[in-house]
N, C-alpha and C positions, 0 to 999 in steps of 0.2 A: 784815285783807287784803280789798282791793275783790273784788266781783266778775269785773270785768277782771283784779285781777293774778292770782286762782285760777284762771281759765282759759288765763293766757299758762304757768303754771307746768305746770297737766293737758295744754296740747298740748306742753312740752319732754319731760316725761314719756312722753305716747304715742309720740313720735318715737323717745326713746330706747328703748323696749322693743322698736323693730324693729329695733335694734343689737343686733352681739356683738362679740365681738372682744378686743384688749388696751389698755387705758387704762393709762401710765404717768405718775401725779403726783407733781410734786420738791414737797414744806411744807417749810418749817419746824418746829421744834418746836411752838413759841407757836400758830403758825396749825392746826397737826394737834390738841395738846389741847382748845384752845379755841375754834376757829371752823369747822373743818371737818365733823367728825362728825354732822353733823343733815344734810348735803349728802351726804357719802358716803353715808350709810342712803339718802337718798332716792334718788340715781344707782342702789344695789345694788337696791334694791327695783322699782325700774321698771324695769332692765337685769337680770335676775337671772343671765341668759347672760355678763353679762360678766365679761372676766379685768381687775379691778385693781389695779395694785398702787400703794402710796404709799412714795416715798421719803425718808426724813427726811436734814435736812441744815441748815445756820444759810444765811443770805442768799445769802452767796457762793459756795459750794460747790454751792446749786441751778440759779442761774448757769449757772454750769458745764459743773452738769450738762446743762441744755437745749443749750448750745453743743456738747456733746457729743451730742446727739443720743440724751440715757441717760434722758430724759424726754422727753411729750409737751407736759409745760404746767408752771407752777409757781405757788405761792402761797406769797407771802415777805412781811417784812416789811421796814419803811428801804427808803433809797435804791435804787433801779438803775440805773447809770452807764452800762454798756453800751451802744452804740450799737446795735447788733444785734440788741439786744432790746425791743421792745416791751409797757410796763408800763403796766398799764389799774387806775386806782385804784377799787380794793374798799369796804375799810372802813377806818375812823378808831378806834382806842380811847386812851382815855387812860393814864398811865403815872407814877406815883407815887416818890416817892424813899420808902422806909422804913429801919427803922435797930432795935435793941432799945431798950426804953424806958429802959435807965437811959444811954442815951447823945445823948437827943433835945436835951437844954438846952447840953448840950458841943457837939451839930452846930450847933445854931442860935447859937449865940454868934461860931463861926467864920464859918461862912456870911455871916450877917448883920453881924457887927461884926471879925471879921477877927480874933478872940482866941483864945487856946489852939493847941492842937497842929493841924496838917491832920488831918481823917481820912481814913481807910481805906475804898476806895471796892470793893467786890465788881463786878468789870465780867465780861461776855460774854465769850467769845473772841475775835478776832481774824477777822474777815467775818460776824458776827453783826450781823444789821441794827437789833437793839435796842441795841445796844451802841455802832453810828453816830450813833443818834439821841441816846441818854444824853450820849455827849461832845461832841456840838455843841451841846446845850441849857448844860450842865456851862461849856465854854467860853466860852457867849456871856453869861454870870451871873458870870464871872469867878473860879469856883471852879479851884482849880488840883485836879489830882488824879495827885498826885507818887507818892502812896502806894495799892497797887490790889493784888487779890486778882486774878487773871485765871481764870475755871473756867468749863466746855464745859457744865455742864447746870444749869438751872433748877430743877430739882429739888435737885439738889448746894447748889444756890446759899443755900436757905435755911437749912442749920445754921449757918454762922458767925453768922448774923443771933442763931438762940437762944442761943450761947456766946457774946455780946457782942463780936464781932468788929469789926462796922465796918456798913457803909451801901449799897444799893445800889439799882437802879431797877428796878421790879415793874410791870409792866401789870396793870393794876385788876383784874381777872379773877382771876390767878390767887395774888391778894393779900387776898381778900378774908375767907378763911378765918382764915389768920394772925391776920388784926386784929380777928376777933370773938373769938378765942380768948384774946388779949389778949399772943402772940409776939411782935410786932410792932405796929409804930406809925407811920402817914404821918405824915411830916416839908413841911409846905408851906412852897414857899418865898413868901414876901410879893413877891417883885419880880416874878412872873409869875401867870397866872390858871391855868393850864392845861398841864400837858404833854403833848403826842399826838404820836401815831405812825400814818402809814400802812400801810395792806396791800397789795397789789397780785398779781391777778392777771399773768402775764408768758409772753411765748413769743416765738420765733424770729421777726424783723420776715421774713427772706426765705423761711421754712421754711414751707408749705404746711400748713394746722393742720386735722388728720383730722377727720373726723365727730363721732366721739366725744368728741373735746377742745370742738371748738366745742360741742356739747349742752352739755356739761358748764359751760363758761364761760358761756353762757346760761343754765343754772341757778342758779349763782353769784349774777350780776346782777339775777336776781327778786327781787323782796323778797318776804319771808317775813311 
């Protein structure tokens, strides 16, 4: 970190510790395990007076939320369609397809050469913006995915994987355990280099964005 960015970061800080008040955050899950908690600590730390709360939900559902007015700000991942809301891109990570090991030569046979049975795809639920991204990438490689496990938590999501169940798409992060462990195995596919996913900051385009939301989303946008 420059010199410049340490002090753009110490005066959102100062500013923010002559805030109090109530901060309402809509994450997602992905984005609350794994990208928000060194942000939170630091807003609590510098705002010690404030009330915040963070509300978990998948893509759509945060949405929503903000349209309702049941949040101040949100931090999702995938698309946001909505016209009414305004999505300011955060961060980029990439996103793995994994599978258990004794099923990688079965996946890649299909995949690649179109042989054996379709498998079994473990997808998100249903407004889950990981699960947007998966079947638009999934679709445009030409993989059909007839056959699909549908389950709400990411956590859930890993044991078919160790019972040999089927195949599904992990953002690197929270994949990376697994596969030193040796649970799990990324499956590359050859006809693409890369798979990612955006994040996105989001809030109401006509909704007047409090004090405290704006610090916060100027927190965000520092680099660390």
């Amino acid at each position: 970190m420059t010199t410049t960015e340490k002090a753009a970061i110490d005066d959102i800080q100062a500013r923010l510790s002559q805030k109090s008040g109530r901060l309402v955050i809509g994450a997602s899950t992905t984005v609350v395990g794994y990208w928000l908690p060194s942000y939170l600590a630091m807003l609590q730390k510098a705002s010690p007076n404030l009330d915040l709360c963070v509300i978990l939900g998948n893509t759509k559902s945060m949405c929503q939320a903000l349209l309702d007015y049941d949040v101040d700000m949100a931090v999702v991942e995938g698309v946001v369609e909505n016209e009414r809301l305004s999505a300011t891109r955060w961060q980029e990570e990439e996103l793995e397809i994994v599978t258990h090991p004794s099923l990688i030569d079965a996946l890649d046979l299909y995949v690649n050469h179109g042989i054996g049975a379709a498998p079994t795809w473990i997808l998100r639920e249903q407004g889950s913006g990981t699960r947007a991204v998966a079947m638009e990438m999934l679709y445009s490689l030409g993989i059909k995915t007839a056959n699909t496990i549908e389950i709400g938590s990411k956590k859930v999501l890993q044991e078919p994987l160790l019972q040999e169940w089927a195949q599904r798409y992990y953002h690197r992060r929270s994949v990376r355990e697994l596969v030193l462990v040796g649970d799990v195995v990324i499956y590359s596919v050859s006809r693409i280099n890369v798979l990612k996913r955006v994040l996105y900051v989001v809030h109401v385009r006509k909704r007047p964005i409090t004090a405290l939301a704006g610090l916060f989303m100027e927190l965000l946008m520092a680099p660390l």
